[in-house]
N, C-alpha and C positions, 0 to 999 in steps of 0.2 A: 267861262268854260266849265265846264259841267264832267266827273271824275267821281265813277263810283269806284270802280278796281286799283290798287295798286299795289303795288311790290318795294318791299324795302325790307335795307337793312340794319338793323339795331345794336348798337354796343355799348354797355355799362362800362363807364370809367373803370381802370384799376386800382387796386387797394396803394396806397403808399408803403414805402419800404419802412421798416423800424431801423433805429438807430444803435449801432454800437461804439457809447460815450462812456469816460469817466471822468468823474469831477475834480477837477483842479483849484481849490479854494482853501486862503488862507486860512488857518487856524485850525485844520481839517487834515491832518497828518496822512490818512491811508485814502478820503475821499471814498470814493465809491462809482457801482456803475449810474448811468443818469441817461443811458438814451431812452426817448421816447419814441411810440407807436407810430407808423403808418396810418395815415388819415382813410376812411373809408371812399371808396368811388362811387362817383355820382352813378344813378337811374336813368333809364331811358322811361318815359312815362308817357303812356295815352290819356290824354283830359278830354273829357266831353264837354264840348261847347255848342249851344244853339245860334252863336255867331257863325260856323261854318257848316255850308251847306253842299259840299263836294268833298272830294279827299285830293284835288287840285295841287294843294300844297305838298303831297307825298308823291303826285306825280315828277314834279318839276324837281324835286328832291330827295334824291332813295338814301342817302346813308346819313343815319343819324348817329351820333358817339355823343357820349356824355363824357363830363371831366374827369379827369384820376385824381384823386386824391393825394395831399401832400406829403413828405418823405417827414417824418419822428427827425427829431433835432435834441442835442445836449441839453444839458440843462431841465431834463424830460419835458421836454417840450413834442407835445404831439400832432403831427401833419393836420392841416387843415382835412376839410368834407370835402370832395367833389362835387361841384354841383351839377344839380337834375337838366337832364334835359327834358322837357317839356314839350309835348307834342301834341296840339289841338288836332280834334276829330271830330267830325259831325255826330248827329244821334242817330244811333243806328248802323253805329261800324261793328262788324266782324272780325280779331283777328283768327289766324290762321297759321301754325309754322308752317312752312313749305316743306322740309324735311318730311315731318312727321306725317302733315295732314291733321294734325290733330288744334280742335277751336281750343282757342287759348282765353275768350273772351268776346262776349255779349254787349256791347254798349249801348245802352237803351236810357241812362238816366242823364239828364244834365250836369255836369260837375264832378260825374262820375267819374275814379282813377283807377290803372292798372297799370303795376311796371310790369312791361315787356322784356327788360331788360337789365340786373341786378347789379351793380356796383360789386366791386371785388371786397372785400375783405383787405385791412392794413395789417400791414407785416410788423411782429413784435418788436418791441426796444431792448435794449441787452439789463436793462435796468428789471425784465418782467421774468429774468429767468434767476435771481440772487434764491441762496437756498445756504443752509446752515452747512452744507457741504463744499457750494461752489459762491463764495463772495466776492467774486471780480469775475463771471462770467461774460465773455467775447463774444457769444453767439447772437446774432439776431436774422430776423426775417423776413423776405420779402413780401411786396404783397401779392394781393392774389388778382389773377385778370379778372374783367368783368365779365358778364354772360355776353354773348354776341350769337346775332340768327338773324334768317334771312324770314319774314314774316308776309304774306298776304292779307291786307285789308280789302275790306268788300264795305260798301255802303249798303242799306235797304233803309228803303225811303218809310220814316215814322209819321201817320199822319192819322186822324180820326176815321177819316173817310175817303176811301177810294175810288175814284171815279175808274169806267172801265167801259169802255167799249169797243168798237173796230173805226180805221182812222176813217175823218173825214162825219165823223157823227155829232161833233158839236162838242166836244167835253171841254175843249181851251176857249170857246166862248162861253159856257153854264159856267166857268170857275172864272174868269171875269165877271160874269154878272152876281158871283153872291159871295165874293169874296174879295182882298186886296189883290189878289196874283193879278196879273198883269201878262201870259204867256203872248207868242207870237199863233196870230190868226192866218189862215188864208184858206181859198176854196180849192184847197186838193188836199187828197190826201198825206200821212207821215208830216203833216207842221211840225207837230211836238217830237224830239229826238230825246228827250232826256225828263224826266218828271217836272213838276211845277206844284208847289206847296205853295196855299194860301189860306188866311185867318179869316174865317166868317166870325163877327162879334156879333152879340147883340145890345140892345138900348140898358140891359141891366146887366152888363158887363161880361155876361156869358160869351164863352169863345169854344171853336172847336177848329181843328185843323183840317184840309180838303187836301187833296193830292190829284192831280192830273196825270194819271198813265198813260206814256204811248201808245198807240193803239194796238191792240194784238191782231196776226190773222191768224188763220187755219195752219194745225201747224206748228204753234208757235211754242208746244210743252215740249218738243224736238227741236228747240231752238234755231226754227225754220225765221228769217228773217232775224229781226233782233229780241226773239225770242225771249230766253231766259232772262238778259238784260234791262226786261220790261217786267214780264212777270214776277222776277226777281223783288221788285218793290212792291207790290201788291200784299205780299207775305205779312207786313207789317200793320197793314192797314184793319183795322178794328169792324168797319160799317164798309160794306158797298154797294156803289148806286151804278146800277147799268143804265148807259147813258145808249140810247136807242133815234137810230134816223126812222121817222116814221113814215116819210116822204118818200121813203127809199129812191133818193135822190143818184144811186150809183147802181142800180136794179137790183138793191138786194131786197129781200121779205125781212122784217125787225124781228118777228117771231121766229124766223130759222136764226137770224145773225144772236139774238139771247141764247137760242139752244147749244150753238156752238160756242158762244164766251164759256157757258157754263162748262163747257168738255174742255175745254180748255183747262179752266181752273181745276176743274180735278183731276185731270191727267197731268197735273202739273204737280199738284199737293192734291193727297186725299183730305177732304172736307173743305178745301177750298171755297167751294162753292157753297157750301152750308151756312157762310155766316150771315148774319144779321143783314138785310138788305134791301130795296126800293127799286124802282124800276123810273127811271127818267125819259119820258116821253116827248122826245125831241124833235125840232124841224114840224109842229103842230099848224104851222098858218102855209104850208104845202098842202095842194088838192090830195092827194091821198090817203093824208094821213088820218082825218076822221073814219076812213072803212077798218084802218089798221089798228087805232087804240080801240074800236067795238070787239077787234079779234084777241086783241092784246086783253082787253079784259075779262073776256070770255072764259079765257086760256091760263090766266094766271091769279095768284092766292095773293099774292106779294102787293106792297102800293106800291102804285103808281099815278105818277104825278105829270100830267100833259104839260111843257111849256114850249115857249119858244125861246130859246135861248138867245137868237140873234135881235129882239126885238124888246127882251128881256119882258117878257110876259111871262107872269105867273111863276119865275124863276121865286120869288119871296116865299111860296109854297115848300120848295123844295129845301129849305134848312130849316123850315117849323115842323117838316116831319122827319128832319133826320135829326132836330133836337134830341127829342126822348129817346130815341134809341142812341147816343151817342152817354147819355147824359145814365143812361139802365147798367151800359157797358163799362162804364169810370167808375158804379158803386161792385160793380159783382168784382173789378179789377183791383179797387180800394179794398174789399175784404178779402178777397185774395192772398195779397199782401201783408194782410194785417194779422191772420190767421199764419202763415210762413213765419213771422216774426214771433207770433208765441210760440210754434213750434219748436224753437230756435232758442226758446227762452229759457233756461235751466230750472226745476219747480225748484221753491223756495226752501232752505232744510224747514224740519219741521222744528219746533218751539224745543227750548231746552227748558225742562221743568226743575227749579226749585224744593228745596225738602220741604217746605211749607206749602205747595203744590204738587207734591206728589199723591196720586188717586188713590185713597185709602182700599184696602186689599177687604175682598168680604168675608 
């Protein structure tokens, strides 16, 4: 089952109460105070993991609470930690407070953490309040709740390359033939209901990720059909390859069906349609489609690559040219990055000089 949206609720363990003790030990005439602190309450924490590939698990399950923290005991002895609860999420989750509306967090890395949800603070021991005025102070305190909210996650599907076109054009057969995915086929259109991520490698261990999008129709930045839901995951995707019926097998023209993907995508997201991209020339061993790739090349700047996806011809083409551009996009994406972290980086002070290195005066 397949779960990009859902809705849950999040609560940080509470802090533990502090303790108000005094010590009773022989040879120890007036003793003293001795309770100990409130243990801190557990996190509620989103972890990213490339194990999960839906938010499935938040569907079936909306309220998450972490543990409270233990209560300060005599002897100052201080309540244990609460511990974390832990919540796997795919790559590519969204939160979201519902309250606010306001994004709380981006998940885009593997292994990546963000608590959602803060553990309370432990409540003082009477042992932390002794003062040269008050040496048998009673007072102590409890601890504090944790944070608790009501959050929306969203998935958006992270993949190198997106495949994209209108249904019934072939995209869950071309991502079988150059990849591990495995989608379900058939000859009508809407197969695909939910995305499909697969690994093209190659022979010197190069990999790059494909994505299979539902189909869009006209329409769909109105979230006419299932709209937004589809385009939704597109957002992520780095390279796209418009996968085109050239056969126009359902009586569309391939050259009107590209003009409208691309209104699509930018009515959807401005510059959508601008990124990096190919043209997949689909359903090629159909009688019409030799008139339509002379028109198709005629007409467009972009490559494009004739195969047959069902017969897997010349699909081998279509990841030796979305190599380089996949492989251009990971270095401009790696200094990106890299350039962000010096920004970030504090400059170093400068040198402390020595009297025996001080710059004689002229």
């Amino acid at each position: 089952m397949f779960v990009d949206q859902a809705k849950v609720f999040v609560q940080g363990g509470a802090g533990g109460d502090g303790c108000a003790s005094f010590r009773r030990e022989r040879f120890v005439p007036k003793g003293g105070p001795d309770g100990g602190d409130g243990g801190l309450g557990g996190s509620v924490i989103f972890r990213v993991t490339e194990g999960e590939q839906s938010l499935v698990n938040l569907r079936f399950q909306q309220h998450w609470r972490a543990e409270r923290g233990g209560h300060g005991k005599g002897k100052d002895q201080h309540g244990h930690r609460g511990a974390d609860c832990v919540v796997e999420v795919p790559v590519g989750t969204m939160v979201w407070d519902v309250e606010t509306d306001e994004l709380l967090a981006d998940l885009t890395e593997p292994g990546q953490d963000f608590v959602v949800a803060a553990g309370g603070r432990g409540g003082r021991g009477n042992s932390r309040y002794v003062s040269s005025t008050n040496r048998a102070p009673t007072k102590c305190t409890p601890g504090k709740p944790g944070e608790e909210r009501w959050l929306r996650a969203v998935m958006k599907t992270v993949a190198d390359v997106g495949l994209v076109g209108y249904p019934n054009a072939g995209k869950s057969t071309l991502i079988t033939a150059i990849s591990d995915a495995h989608p379900k086929t058939a000859p009508y259109p809407f197969t695909t209901l939910h995305p499909n991520v697969g690994v093209v490698l190659f022979d010197d261990f190069f990999r790059f990720t494909v994505a299979d999008i539902p189909g869009l129709i006209d329409g769909a930045h109105e979230n006419v059909g299932l709209g937004h839901a589809f385009l939704r995951h597109i957002e992520r995707c780095h390279v796209l390859a418009f996968v085109l019926d050239m056969g126009g097998v359902d009586g569309r023209d391939p050259l009107e069906d590209l003009k409208h993907l691309r209104a699509e995508l930018e009515m959807y997201q401005e510059g959508l349609s601008d990124r990096p991209s190919i043209i997949v020339a689909n359903k090629m061993d159909l009688e019409e489609a030799a008139t339509n790739l002379e028109r198709l090349r005629a007409a467009e700047p972009y490559p494009i690559v004739p195969v047959s996806a069902e017969i897997e011809e010349n699909t081998v083409e279509v990841v030796r040219v979305l190599r380089p551009l996949v492989t251009e996009l990971r270095q401009r994406e790696a200094e990106r990055k890299r350039l962000e972290r010096e920004a970030k980086t504090p400059p170093a002070p400068p040198p402390v000089l020595t009297d025996s290195e001080e710059p004689e005066s002229e």
